[in-house]
N, C-alpha and C positions, 0 to 999 in steps of 0.2 A: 504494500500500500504506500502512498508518496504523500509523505509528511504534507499537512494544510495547504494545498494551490489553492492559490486565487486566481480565480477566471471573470469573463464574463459568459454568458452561453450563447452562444452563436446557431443557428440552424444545420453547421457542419459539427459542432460540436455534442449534439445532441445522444439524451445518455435514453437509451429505450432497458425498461424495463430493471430501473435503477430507484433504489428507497431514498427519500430525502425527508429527514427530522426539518420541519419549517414552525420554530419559536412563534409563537403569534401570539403579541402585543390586546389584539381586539380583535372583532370582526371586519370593522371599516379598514383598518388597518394592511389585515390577509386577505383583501377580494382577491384583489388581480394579483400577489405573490402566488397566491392558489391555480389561482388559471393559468399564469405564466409557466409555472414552474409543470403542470402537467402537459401544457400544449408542448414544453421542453424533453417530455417524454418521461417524467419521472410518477413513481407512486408517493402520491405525497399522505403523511404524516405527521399531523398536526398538534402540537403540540401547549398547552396553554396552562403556564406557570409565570403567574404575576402577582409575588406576594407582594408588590409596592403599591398595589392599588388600594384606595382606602374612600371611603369606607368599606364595609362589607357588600351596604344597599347596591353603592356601582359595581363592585364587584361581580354581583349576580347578572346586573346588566349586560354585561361584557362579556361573560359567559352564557349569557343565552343566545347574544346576539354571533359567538363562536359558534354555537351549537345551529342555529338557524345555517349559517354560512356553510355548513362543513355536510351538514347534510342536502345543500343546493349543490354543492360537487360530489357527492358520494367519496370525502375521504372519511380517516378514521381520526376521529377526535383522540386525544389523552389528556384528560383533566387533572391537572393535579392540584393534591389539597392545599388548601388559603390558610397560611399559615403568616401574617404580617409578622410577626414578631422575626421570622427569618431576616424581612426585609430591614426592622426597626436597628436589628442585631448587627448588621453587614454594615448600614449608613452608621454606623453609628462614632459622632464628631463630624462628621457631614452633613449636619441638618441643617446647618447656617449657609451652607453653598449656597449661588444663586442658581436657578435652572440655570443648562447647559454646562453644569460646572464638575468639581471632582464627585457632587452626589451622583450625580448623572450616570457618570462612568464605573460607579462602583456599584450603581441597578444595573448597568446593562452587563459589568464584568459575570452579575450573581447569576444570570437570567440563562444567559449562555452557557456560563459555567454548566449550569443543570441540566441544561438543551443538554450539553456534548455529555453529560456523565447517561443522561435517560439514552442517548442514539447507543451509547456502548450498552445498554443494559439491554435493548432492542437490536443487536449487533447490526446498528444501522451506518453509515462511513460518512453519509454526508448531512450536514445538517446548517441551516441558514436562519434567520430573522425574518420579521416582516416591520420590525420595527424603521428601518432605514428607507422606508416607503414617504413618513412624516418629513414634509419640508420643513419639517422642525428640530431634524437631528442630522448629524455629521457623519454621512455616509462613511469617510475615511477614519475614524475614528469608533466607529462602529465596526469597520471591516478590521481594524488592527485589533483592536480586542479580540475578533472571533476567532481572527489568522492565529492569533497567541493559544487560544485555549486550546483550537481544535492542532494545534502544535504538541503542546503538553499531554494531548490525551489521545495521539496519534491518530487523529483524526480529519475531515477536511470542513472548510467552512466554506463555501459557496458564496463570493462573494461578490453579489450583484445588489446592484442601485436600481429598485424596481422604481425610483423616482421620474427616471431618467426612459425617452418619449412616450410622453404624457403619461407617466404610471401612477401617478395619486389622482387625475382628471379619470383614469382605466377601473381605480379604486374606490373613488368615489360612483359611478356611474353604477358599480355591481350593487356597493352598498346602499343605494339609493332602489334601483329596481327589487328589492331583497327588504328593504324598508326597516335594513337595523341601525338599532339604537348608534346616537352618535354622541359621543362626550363634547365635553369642553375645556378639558385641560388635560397632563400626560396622564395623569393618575395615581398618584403620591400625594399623600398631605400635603408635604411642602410644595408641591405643585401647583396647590389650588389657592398660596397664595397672590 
């Protein structure tokens, strides 16, 4: 296996009949990583571990509106359980950052991290985000976290910019026909200030 490449996927590149672990942040989030990533020939595997979301109420949100999503593509959802105190435990001395800041990068280090341990526990090789879809986060700084983890745990991190033509206008459009719920801030306490 070849320690973390980063690619982008191309139509010569295309992986048929290959497992992909895809992190998802929300549902609005995963439309079009979902679609992308199976028109790219993969089975996707959905994956939905976000203990920084807070309260619990949106929580539930998020997760139905995963649940709605996952079952309009026929993937396989894995839920895992809400446990913030993970999230509270990991930021913690980071709750003063400003969004975009070192809290940021230590939700997304935790998020990943779990992605890449759940793909080895599913002896799955590749596994990506949906989070780097938001015109609100730092596609390359996103992709270097993943390149590091799926390094460490001999694995690959798939790292594409589904931002990039028109993929949040691709992502909104799904979510919107699909009628799920949409936030308004990352999803963190300190988010919502």
């Amino acid at each position: 296996m070849t320690n973390s490449k980063k690619y982008l996927l191309k139509q010569e590149q295309k992986k048929n009949n290959s497992t992909i672990l895809l992190h998802a942040c929300c549902g609005i989030c995963s439309s079009y990583p979902v679609s992308y990533l199976q028109d790219a020939g993969f089975d996707v595997v959905v994956y939905f571990y976000n203990p920084n979301i807070y309260p619990d109420t949106e929580y539930k949100k998020r997760l139905e509106a995963e649940r709605t999503l996952c079952s309009h593509f026929g993937v396989w959802l894995i839920e895992e359980n809400y446990n913030p105190e993970e999230f509270f435990d990991y930021v913690k001395g980071f709750e003063n950052e400003p969004e975009k800041g070192l809290r940021c990068d230590k939700c997304f280090e935790l998020r990943l991290q779990k992605t890449a341990e759940k793909a080895k526990e599913l002896a799955i090789t590749d596994f990506t985000t949906s989070i780097v879809i938001s015109p609100h986060k730092n596609f390359q700084k996103l992709a270097k976290i993943g390149t590091e983890i799926a390094e460490k745990e001999n694995l690959n991190f798939l790292a594409v910019d589904f931002k990039k033509k028109d993929g949040f206008l691709k992502t909104n459009k799904i979510a919107n026909s699909l009628s799920l719920y949409r936030q308004n801030y990352c999803g963190c306490k300190f988010s919502m200030r």
